[in-house]
C-alpha positions in Angstrom: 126.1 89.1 83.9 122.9 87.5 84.9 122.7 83.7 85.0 119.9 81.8 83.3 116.4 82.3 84.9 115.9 80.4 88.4 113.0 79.7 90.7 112.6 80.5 94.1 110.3 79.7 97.1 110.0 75.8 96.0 108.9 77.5 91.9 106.6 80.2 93.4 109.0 82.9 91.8 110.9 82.9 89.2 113.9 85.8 88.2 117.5 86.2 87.7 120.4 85.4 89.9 123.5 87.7 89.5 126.9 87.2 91.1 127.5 84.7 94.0 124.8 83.5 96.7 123.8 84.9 98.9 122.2 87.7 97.6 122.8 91.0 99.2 120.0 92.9 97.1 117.0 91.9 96.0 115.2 93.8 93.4 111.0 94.3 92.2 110.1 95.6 89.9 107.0 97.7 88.1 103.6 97.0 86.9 104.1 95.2 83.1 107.8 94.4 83.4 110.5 91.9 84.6 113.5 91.3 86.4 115.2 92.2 83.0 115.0 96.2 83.9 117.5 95.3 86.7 120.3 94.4 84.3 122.1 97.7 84.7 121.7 98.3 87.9 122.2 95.3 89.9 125.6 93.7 87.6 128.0 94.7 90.3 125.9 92.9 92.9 125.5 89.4 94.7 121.6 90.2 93.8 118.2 88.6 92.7 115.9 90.1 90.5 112.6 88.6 90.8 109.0 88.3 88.4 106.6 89.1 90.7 103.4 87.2 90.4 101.3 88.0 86.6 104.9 89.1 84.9 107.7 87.4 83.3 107.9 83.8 83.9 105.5 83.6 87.1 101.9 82.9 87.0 99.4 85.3 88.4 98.5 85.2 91.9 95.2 82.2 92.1 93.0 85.3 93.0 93.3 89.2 92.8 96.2 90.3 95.1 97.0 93.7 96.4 100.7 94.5 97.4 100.2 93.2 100.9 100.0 89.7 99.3 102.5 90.5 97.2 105.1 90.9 100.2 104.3 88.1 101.5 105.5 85.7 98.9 108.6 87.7 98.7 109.2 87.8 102.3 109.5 84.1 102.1 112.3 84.7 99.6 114.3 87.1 102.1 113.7 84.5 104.5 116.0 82.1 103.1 118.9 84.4 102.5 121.5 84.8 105.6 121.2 88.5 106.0 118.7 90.5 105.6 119.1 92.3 101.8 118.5 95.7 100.1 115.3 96.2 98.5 114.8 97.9 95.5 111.0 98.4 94.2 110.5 100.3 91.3 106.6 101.2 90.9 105.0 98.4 91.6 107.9 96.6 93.1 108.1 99.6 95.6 104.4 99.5 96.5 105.6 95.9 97.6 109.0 97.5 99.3 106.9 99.9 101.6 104.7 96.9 102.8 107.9 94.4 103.4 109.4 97.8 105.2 106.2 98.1 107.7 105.3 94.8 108.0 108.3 92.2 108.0 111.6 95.3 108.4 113.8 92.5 110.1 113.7 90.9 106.9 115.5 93.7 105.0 118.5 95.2 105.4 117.5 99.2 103.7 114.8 100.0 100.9 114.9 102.1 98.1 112.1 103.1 96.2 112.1 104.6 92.5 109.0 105.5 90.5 106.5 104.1 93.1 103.1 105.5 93.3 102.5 105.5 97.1 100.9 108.9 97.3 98.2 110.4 95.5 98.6 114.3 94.0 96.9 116.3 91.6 99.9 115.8 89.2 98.8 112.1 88.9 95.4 113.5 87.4 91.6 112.2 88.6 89.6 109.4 86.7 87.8 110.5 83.9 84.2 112.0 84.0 82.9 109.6 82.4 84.5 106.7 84.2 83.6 108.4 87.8 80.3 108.6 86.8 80.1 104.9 85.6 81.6 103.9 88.7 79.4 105.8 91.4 76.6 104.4 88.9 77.6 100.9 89.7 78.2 101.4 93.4 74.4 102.4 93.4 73.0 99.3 91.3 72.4 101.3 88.7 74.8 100.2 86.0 75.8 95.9 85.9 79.2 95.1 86.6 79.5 94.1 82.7 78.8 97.8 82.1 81.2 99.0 84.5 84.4 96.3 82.8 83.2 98.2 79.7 83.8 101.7 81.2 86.8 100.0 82.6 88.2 98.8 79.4 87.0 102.2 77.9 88.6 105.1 80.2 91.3 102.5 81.8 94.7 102.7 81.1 96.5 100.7 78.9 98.5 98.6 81.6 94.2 97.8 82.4 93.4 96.9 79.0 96.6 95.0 78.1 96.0 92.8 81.3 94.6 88.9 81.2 91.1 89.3 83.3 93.1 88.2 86.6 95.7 90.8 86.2 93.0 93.8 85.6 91.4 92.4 88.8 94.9 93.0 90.5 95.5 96.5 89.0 92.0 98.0 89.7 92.8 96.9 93.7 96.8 98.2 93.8 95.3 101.4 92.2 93.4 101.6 94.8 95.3 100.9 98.0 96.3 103.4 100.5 99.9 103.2 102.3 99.5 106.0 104.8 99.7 103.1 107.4 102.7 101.4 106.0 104.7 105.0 105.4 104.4 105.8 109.1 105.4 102.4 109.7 108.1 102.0 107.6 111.7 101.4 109.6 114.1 103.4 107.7 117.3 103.4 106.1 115.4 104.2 103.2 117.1 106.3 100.0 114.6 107.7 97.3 115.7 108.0 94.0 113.3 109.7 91.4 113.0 111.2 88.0 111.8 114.6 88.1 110.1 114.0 84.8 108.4 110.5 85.9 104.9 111.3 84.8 103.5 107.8 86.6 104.8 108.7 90.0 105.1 112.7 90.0 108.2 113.8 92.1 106.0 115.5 93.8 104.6 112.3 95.6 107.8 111.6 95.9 109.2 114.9 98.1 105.6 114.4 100.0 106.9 111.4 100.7 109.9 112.3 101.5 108.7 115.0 104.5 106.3 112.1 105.7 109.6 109.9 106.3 111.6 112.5 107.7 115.6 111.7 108.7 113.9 107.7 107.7 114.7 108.7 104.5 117.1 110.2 101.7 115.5 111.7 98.3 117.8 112.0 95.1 116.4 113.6 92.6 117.9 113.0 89.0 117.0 115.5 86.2 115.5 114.5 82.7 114.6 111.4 84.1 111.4 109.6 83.7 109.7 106.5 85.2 111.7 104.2 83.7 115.1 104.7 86.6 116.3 101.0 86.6 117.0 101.7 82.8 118.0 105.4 82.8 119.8 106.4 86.1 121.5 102.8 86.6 124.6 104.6 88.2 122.1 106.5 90.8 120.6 103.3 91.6 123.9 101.9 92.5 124.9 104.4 94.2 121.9 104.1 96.4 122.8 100.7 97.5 125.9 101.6 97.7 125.2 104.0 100.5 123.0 101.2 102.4 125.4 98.4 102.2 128.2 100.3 103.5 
């Protein structure tokens, strides 16, 4: 059972606390949710589930962040714990996971990703026609920026529109980041565990993935499952962690 909320990093962070400190996993989670999807999963656990910057109980970042910026804050989390933890990003949370993998790996114990969108394929669908064409408009001076939030707002998806102005700043730069850099860099153990009906991050990206890691990396792939893992394939999670805290 979770305790009441707590802050971390001096009230920088706010999120659940589960079990006894220190935490053993630490867990992040996707664009528009909380540290509640974690309930399931992370139960058995001496774990943290955190509200990353814009969602849940902590404030948005002072300016537009992209996941880099995001793994810094929490790196300063898994600083204060005694051994470096598991890491479980979901979506957003494992856009944040492959940076803190790449760029600060003694800080974390093993990584596993569910649901996160770190490579592009033509599952995931291009932008509309009329937003590409609003956008190479505005690139040329030819249509304001007010025009171009319009188009935004118009052909956007709803985690876009339901965002506060900071927030939509935030999304329109994660949207557009590329983790080749941060795959190759990655220090493994890392396990994979995807819905082969997740429509937000195709399994497809994920098996790309996958090859790009090579023996970094395990994929489990769980049938009739969507985006949504922390909530719908608890037990694979688990037994994910399982496998990298043994």
């Amino acid at each position: 059972m979770a305790t009441v909320l707590s802050s971390f990093v001096g009230g920088r962070l706010y999120g659940s606390a589960y079990g006894n400190a220190p935490a053993r996993v630490v867990a992040l989670h996707g664009w528009a949710r909380t540290h509640a999807d974690f309930a399931r999963v992370l139960g058995p656990y001496d774990a943290i589930a955190l509200d990353l910057p814009g969602f849940g109980a902590t404030p948005a970042p002072p300016e537009p962040w992209g996941s880099a910026e995001y793994a810094g804050l929490v790196a300063d989390v898994l600083r204060e714990l005694t051994s470096p933890p598991v890491v479980v990003g979901h979506s957003l949370g494992g856009r944040v996971g492959i940076h803190l993998a790449a760029t600060y790996p003694d800080l974390i114990g093993g990584l596993v990703l569910t649901g996160a969108p770190l490579i592009r394929t033509a599952a995931a669908g291009k932008p509309k026609t009329g937003y590409r064409l609003a956008r190479w408009m505005n690139k040329r001076g030819v249509l304001s920026d007010a025009r171009m939030e319009a188009a935004r707002k118009k052909y956007g998806s709803s985690d876009y529109a339901n965002a506060s102005p900071t927030m939509r700043a935030v999304h329109v730069k994660l949207v557009n980041e590329n983790y080749d850099a941060q795959i190759a860099a990655a220090r493994g153990p890392i396990e994979l565990v995807w819905g082969d009906d997740d429509t937000a991050a195709p399994i497809a990206g994920a098996q790309q993935l996958a090859a790009r890691l090579g023996d970094r990396a395990t994929l489990t792939v769980i049938e009739g499952a969507g985006h949504l893992t922390p909530m719908s394939a608890a037990n694979e999670l688990r037994s994910a962690i399982d496998r990298l805290l043994a």
